[in-house]
C-alpha positions in Angstrom: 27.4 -68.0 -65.3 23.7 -68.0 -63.9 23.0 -66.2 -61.1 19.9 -66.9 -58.8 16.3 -64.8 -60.2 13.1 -63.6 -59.3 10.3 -64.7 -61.2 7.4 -62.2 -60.5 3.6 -63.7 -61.6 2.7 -60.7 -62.9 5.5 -60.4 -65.7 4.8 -64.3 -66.5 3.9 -65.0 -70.0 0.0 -65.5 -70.3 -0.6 -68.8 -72.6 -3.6 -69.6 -75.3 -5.0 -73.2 -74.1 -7.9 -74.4 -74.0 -10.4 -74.8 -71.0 -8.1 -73.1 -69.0 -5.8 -70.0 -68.1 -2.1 -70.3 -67.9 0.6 -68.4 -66.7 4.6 -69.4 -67.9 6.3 -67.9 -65.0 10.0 -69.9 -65.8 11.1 -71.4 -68.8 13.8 -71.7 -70.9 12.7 -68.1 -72.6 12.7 -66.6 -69.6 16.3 -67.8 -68.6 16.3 -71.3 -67.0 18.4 -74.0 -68.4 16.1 -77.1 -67.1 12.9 -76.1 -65.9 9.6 -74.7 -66.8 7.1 -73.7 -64.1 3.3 -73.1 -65.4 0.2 -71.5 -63.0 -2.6 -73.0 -64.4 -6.3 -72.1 -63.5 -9.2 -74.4 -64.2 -12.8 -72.3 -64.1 -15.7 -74.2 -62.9 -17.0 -75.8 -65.1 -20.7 -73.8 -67.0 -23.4 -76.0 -68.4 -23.1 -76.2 -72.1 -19.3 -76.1 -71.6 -17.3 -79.0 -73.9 -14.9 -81.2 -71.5 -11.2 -80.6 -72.6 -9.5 -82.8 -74.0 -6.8 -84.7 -72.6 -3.3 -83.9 -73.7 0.7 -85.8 -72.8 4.0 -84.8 -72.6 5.9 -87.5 -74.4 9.4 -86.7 -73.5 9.4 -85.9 -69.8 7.2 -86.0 -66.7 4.8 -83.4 -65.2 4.5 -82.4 -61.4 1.2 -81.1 -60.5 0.0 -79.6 -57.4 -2.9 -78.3 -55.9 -2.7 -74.8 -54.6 -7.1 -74.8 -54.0 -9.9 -76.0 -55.7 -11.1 -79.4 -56.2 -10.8 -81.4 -59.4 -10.5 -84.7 -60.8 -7.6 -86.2 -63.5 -8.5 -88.7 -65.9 -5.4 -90.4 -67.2 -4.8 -93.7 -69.1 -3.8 -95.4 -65.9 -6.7 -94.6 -64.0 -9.0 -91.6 -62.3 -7.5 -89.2 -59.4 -9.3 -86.8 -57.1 -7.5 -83.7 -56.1 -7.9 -81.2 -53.4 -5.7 -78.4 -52.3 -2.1 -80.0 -51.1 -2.7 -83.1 -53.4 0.4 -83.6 -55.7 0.2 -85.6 -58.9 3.1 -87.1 -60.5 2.3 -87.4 -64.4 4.5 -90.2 -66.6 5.8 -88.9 -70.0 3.6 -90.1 -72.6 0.7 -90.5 -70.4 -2.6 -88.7 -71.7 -4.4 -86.7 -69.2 -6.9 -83.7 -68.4 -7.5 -82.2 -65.1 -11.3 -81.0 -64.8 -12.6 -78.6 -62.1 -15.0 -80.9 -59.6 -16.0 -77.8 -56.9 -17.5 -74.5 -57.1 -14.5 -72.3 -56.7 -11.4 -72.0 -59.2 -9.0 -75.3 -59.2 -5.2 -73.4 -59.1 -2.8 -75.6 -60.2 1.0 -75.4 -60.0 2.6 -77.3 -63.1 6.4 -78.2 -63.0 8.0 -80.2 -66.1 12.0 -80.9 -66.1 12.6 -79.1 -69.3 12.9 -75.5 -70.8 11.0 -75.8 -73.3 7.9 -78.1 -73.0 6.2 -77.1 -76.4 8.2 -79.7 -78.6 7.0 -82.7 -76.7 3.4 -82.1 -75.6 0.4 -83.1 -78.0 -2.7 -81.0 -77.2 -5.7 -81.3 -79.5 -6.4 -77.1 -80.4 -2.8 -75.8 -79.7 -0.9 -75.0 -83.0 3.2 -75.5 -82.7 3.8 -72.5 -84.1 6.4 -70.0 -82.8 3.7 -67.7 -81.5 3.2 -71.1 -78.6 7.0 -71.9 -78.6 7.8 -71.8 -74.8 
């Protein structure tokens, strides 16, 4: 039987992606059965910098939202500004990248419906490996 849980940022697993830092603070490793909860942080962007590269969850859709910062998503149905409060609702199998547009941080909240998002997301520079997995 599951029994309700505190998640506490600072124990959340830190993640190797590119262009960005991210924080797994619930997943399926950490004891949920359906979702995984990612805080993601954006820097602004320095010149010389290369853009990201876009990336899609094939499997399963991805809520974003904006806790601050300003930023834009480029997506293969069309370009979205975000501010702080914004909330972006991402299909499966659509490619996209968030960019950081303003001159402070862009802190995103990412939810995804799964416990385990690794499986189904393609992202040019991130190897499937088990040192990834969750």
């Amino acid at each position: 039987m599951l029994m309700a849980q505190v998640f506490r940022q600072s124990e959340a697993k830190q993640l190797g992606l590119p262009g960005r830092k991210a924080l797994e603070i619930v997943s399926g490793a950490l004891g949920s059965r359906n979702v995984t909860l990612r805080l993601a942080e954006i820097p602004v962007p320095q010149p010389g910098d290369p853009p990201r590269a876009a990336h899609q969850h094939n499997e399963f859709e991805e809520c974003i939202f904006v806790l601050s910062g300003e930023g834009r998503t480029y997506a293969d149905s069309g370009e979205f500004s975000l501010k702080a409060g914004d909330t972006l609702l991402m299909p499966a199998g659509e490619k996209h990248v968030t960019r950081n547009t303003g001159k402070e941080p862009l802190l995103l909240l990412c939810f995804f419906p799964v416990p385990d998002i690794t499986a189904g997301t393609q992202e040019p520079g991130v190897s499937r490996g088990p040192s990834n997995r969750s």
